[in-house]
C-alpha positions as a Markdown table, in Angstrom:
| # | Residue | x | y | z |
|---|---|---|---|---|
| 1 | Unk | -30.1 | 99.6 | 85.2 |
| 2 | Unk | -27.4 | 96.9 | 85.0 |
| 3 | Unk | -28.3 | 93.3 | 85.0 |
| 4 | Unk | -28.3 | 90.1 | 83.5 |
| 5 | Unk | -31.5 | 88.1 | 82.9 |
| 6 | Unk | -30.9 | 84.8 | 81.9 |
| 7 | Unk | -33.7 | 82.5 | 79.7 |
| 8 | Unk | -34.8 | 79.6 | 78.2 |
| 9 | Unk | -34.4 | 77.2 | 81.4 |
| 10 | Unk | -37.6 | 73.9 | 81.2 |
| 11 | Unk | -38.3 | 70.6 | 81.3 |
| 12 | Unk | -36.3 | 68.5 | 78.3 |
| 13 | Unk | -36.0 | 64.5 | 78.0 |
| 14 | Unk | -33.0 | 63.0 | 78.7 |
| 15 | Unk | -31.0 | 63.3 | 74.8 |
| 16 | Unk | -32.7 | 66.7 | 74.6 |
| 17 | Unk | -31.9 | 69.8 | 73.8 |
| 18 | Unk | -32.1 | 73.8 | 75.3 |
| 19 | Unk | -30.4 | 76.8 | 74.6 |
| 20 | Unk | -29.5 | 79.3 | 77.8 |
| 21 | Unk | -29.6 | 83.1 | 77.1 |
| 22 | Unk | -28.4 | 85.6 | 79.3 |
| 23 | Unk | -29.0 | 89.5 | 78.1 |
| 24 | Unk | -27.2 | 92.2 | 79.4 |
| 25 | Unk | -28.4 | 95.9 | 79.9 |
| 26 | Unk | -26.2 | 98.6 | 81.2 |
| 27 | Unk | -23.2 | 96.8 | 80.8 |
| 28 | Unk | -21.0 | 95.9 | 76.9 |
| 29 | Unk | -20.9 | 92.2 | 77.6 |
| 30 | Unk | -17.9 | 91.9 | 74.9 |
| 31 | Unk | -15.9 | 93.7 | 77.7 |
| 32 | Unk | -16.5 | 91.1 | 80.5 |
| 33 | Unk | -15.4 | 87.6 | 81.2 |
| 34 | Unk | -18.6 | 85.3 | 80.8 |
| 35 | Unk | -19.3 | 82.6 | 82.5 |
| 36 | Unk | -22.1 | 79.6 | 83.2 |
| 37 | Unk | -22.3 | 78.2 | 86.6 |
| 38 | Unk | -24.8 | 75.6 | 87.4 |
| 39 | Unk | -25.6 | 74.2 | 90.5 |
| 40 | Unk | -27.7 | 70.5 | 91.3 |
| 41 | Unk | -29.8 | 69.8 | 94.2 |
| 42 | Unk | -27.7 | 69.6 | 97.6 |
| 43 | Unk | -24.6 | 70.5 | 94.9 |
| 44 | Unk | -21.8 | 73.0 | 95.2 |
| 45 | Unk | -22.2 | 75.4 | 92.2 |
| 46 | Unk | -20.2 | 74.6 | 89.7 |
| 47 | Unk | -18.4 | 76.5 | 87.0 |
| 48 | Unk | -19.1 | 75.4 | 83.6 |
| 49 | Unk | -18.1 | 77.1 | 80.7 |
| 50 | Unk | -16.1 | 80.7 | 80.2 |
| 51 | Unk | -16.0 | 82.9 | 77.2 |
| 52 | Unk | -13.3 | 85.6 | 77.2 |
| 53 | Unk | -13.7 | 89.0 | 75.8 |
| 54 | Unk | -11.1 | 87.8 | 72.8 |
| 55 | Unk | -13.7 | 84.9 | 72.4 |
| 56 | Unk | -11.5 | 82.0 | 74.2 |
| 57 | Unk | -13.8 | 79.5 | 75.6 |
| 58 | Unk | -13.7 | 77.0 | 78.0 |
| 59 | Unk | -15.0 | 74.1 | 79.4 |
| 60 | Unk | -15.4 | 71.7 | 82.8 |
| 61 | Unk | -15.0 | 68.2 | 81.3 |
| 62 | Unk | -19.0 | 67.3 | 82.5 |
| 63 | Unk | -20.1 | 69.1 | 79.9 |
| 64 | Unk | -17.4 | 69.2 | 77.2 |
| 65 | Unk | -18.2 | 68.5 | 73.9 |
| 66 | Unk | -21.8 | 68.1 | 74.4 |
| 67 | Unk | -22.2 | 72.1 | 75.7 |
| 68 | Unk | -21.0 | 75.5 | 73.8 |
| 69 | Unk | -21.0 | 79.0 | 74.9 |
| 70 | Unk | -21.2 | 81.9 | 72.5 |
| 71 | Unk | -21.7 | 85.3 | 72.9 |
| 72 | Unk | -23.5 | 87.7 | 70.2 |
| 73 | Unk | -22.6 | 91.1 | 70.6 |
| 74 | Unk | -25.3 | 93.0 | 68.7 |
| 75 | Unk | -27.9 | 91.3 | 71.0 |
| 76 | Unk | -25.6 | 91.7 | 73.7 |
| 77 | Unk | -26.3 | 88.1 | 74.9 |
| 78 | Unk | -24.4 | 84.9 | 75.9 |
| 79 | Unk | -25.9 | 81.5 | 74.9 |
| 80 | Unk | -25.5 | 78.1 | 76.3 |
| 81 | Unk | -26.5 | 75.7 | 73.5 |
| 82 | Unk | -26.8 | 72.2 | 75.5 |
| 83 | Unk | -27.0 | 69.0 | 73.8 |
| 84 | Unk | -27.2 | 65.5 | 74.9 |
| 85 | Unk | -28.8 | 66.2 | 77.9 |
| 86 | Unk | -28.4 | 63.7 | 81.1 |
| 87 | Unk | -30.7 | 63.7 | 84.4 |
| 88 | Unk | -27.5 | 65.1 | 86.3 |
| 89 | Unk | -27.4 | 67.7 | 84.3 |
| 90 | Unk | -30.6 | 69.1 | 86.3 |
| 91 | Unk | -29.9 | 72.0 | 88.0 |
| 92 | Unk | -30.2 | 76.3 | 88.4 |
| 93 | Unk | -28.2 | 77.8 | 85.4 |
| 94 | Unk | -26.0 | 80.9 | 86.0 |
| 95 | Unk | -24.7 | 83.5 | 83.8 |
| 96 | Unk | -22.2 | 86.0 | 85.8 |
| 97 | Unk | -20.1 | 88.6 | 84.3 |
| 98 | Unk | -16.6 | 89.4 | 85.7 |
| 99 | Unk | -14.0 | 92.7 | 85.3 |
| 100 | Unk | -11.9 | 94.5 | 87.4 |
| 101 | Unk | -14.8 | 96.7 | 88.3 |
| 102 | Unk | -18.1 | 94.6 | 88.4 |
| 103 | Unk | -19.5 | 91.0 | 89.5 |
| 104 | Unk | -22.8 | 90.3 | 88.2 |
| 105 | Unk | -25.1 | 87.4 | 88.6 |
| 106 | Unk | -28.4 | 86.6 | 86.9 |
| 107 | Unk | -31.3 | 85.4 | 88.9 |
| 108 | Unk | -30.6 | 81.6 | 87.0 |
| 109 | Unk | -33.0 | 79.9 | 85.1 |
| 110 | Unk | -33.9 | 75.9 | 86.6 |
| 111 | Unk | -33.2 | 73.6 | 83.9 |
| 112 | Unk | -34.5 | 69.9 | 84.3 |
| 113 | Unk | -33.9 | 66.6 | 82.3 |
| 114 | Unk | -36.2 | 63.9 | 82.6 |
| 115 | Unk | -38.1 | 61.3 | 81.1 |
């Protein structure tokens, strides 16, 4: 079956930290553009971070320098290792795999900062 289950979404105080997973089965995730969407309550989602099958990365400035994607490809898993965590950071996190041939979205994983 091919899917992507993401992980590790809770409750964390503002300054906190979580780490995002987002496992693959059926599919080589090394072969797919990854990305991390999030989206806020009454938000638009919102694209967040990309890793590229050459391991490029990218980032929206909301979260740059505080978030970092990685991907493992023995586990066949993408991480989003958040730090500094801020109340608007709140939201349902993402993982979606993109190539020529697929588009596949997790079920997301609610992630919520507050004191």
């Amino acid at each position: 079956q091919v899917q992507l289950v993401e992980s590790g979404g809770g409750l964390v105080q503002p300054g906190g930290s979580l780490t995002l997973s987002c496992t693959a089965s059926g599919i080589q995730l090394s072969l797919y553009t990854m990305h991390w969407y999030r989206q806020g309550p009454e938000k638009q989602r919102e694209l967040i971070a990309n890793i590229f099958s050459d391991g490029h990365t990218n980032y929206a400035d909301s979260v740059k320098g505080r978030f970092t994607i990685s991907r493992h490809d023995v586990n066949n898993t993408m991480y989003l290792q958040m730090n500094s965590l801020k109340p608007e950071d709140t939201a349902v996190y993402y993982c979606n795999a993109v190539s020529r041939a697929r588009d596949l979205w997790g079920q997301g994983t609610q992630v919520t900062v507050s004191s």
